[in-house]
C-alpha positions in Angstrom: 0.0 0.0 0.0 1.1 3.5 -0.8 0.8 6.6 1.1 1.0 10.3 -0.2 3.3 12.3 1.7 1.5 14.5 4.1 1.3 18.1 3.0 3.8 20.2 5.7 2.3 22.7 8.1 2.9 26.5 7.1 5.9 27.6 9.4 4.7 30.0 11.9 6.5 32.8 9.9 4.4 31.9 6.5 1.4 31.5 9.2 2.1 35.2 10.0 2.7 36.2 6.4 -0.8 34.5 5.5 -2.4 36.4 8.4 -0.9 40.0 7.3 -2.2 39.3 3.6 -5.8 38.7 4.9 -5.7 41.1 7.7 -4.5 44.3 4.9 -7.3 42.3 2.2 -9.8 42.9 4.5 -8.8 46.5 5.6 -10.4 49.5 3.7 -7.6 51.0 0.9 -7.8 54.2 2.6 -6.2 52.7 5.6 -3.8 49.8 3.6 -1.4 53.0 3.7 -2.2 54.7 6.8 0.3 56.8 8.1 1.2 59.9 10.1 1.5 62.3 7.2 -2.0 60.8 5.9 -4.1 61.2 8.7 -2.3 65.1 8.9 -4.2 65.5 5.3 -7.2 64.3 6.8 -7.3 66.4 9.4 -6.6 69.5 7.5 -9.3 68.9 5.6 -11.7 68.6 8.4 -11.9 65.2 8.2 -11.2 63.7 12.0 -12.6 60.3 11.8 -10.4 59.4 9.2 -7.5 61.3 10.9 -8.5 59.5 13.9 -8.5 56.0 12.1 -4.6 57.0 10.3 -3.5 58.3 13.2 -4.8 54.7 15.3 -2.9 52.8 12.7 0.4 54.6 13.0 0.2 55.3 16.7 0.1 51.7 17.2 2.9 51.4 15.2 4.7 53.6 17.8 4.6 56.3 15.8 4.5 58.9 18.5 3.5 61.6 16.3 0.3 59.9 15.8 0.2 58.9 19.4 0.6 62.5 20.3 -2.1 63.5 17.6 -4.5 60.8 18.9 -3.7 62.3 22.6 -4.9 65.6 21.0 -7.8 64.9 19.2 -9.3 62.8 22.6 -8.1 66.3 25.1 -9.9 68.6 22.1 -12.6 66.5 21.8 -12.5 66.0 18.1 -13.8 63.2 16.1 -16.0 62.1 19.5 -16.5 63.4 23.3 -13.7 65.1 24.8 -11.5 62.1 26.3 -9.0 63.0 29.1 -8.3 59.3 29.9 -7.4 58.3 26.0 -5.6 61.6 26.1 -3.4 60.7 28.8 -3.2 57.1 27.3 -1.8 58.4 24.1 -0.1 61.3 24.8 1.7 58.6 27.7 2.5 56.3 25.1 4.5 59.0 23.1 6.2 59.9 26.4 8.1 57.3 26.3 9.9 58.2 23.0 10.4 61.6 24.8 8.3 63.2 22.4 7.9 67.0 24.3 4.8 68.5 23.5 3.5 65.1 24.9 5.3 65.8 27.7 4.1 68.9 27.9 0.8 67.6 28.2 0.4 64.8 30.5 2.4 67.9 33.0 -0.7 70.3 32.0 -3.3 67.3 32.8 -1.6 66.8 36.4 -1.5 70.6 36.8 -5.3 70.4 36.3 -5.9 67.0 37.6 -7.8 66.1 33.7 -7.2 62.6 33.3 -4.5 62.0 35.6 -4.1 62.6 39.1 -3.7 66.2 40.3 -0.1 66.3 41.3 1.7 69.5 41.5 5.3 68.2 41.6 4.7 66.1 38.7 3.5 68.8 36.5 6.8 70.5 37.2 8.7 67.5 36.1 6.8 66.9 33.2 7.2 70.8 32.1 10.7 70.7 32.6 11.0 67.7 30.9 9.3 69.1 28.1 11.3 72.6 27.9 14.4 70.6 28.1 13.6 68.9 24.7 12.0 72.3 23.2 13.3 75.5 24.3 10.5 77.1 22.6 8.1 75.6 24.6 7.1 78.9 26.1 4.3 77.7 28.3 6.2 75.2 29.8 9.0 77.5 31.1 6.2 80.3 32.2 4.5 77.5 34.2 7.5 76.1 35.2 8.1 79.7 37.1 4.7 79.7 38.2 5.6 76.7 40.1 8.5 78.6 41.9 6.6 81.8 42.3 3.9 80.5 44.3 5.8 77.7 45.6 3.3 75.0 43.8 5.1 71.8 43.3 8.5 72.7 44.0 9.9 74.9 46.8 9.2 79.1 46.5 12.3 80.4 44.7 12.0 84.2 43.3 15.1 83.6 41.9 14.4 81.0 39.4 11.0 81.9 39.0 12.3 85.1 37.2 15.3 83.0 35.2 12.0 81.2 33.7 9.6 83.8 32.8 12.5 85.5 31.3 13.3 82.5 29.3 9.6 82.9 27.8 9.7 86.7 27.6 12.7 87.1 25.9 10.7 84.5 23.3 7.8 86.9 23.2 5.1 85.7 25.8 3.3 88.7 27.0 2.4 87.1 30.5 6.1 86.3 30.9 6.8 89.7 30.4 4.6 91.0 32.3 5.6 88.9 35.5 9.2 89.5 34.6 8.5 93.6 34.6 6.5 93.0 38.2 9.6 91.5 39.8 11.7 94.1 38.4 9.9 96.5 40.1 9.9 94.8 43.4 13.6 93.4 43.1 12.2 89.9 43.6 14.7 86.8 42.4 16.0 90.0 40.5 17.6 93.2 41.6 15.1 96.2 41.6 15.1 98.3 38.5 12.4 100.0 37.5 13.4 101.2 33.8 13.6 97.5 33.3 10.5 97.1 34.8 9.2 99.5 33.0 10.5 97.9 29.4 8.7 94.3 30.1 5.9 95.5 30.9 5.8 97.9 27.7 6.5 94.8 26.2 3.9 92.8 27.4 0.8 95.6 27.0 1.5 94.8 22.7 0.1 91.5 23.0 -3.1 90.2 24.8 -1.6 88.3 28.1 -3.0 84.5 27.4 -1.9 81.7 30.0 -2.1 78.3 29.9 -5.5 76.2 31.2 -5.4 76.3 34.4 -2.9 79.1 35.3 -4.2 82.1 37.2 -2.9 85.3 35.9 -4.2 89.1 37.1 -2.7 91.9 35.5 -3.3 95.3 34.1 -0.1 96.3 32.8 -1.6 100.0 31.7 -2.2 100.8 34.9 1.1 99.4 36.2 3.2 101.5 33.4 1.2 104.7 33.8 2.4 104.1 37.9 5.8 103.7 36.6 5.9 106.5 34.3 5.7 109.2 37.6 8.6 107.1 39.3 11.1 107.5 36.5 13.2 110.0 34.6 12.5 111.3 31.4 15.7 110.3 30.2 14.8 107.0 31.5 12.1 106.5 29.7 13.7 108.0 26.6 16.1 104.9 26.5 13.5 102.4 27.2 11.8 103.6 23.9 14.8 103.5 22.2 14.8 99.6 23.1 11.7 98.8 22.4 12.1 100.2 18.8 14.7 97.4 18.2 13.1 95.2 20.2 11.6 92.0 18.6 7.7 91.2 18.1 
């Protein structure tokens, strides 16, 4: 009696290849490609289900551009309910390829307690995490001196508070500049000058003074500059206007 060889089982690598050919077969075209750059198109174009569903692809692909833009849509609420546990799931996930702005956010989340626990000294990490990778991140170094200011989440220090904010008004952030002029003027972390005060807070009355969510800022630099302006020289104020006319935006 004869017997026909048995047919061999598929390897588990040829098993996996099988499964990938049915599993991309079976997946709409529009997503057979998806990528970071892809689901960017889509969301330009208004489109945030389909940015959501490039984006998912990618980001489990640790992409963490897409696992950042995932956190973002879920903490806008875009393409479905605002989301502040996906957020911090995605924007966590990026984290660990020490993507900044991602950073950035899960330190805004615990400095608001969205999503995450409400933890002041981890806020400060994650900012300072976050400016380390981005210097430009100029809401993370104005909250980071925030946190020294007011002695919230790490221990009160005038003197780096002021080395922050200066680091985000020399950039161009009006509430930086604004706190920066205040401390001038009361020689707090910095020594008193008041033409210096008074040229940040010129500074800062150009722009409107927006703070990140969550941060608490009052200030009415008009006032505080017409106050100024009866405390100094004219010849003071003459070369504060020459600065400011070389100043940048």
């Amino acid at each position: 009696m004869r017997f026909s060889p048995a047919v061999p089982s598929p390897t588990p690598r040829r098993v996996m290849v099988v499964a990938f050919a049915v599993l991309m077969a079976a997946m709409p075209l529009s997503l057979a490609h998806a990528d970071y750059n892809a689901g960017y198109q889509a969301y330009r174009a208004g489109n945030y289900e389909m940015a959501r569903a490039q984006w998912r692809v990618a980001a489990n692909d640790n992409d963490p551009r897409a696992q950042y833009a995932l956190g973002l849509l879920y903490y806008r609420g875009q393409a479905g309910p605002q989301d502040y546990n996906q957020a911090a799931e995605w924007f966590g996930r990026a984290a660990q390829s020490n993507h900044g702005s991602s950073l950035y956010y899960l330190g805004l989340m615990h400095f608001n307690g969205w999503g995450l626990p409400f933890d002041q000294f981890r806020a400060t990490d994650y900012f300072k995490r976050a400016l380390r990778i981005n210097p430009d991140n100029l809401d993370a170094a104005f909250l980071i001196g925030e946190q020294y200011f007011r002695g919230r989440g790490a221990t009160q220090n005038y003197v780096d508070a002021a080395r922050y904010y200066k680091q985000a008004a020399e950039k161009g952030m009006a509430a930086a500049q604004y706190m920066l002029g205040a401390m001038y003027e009361r020689g707090w972390g910095v020594e008193n000058n008041l033409a210096e005060s008074y040229y940040w807070l010129r500074r800062s009355a150009d722009h409107t003074l927006q703070v990140p969510p969550g941060a608490d800022l009052e200030a009415d630099p008009l006032t505080a500059i017409a106050t100024l302006e009866k405390r100094l020289r004219p010849e003071e104020i003459n070369r504060v206007e020459a600065r400011l006319q070389t100043a940048l935006p």
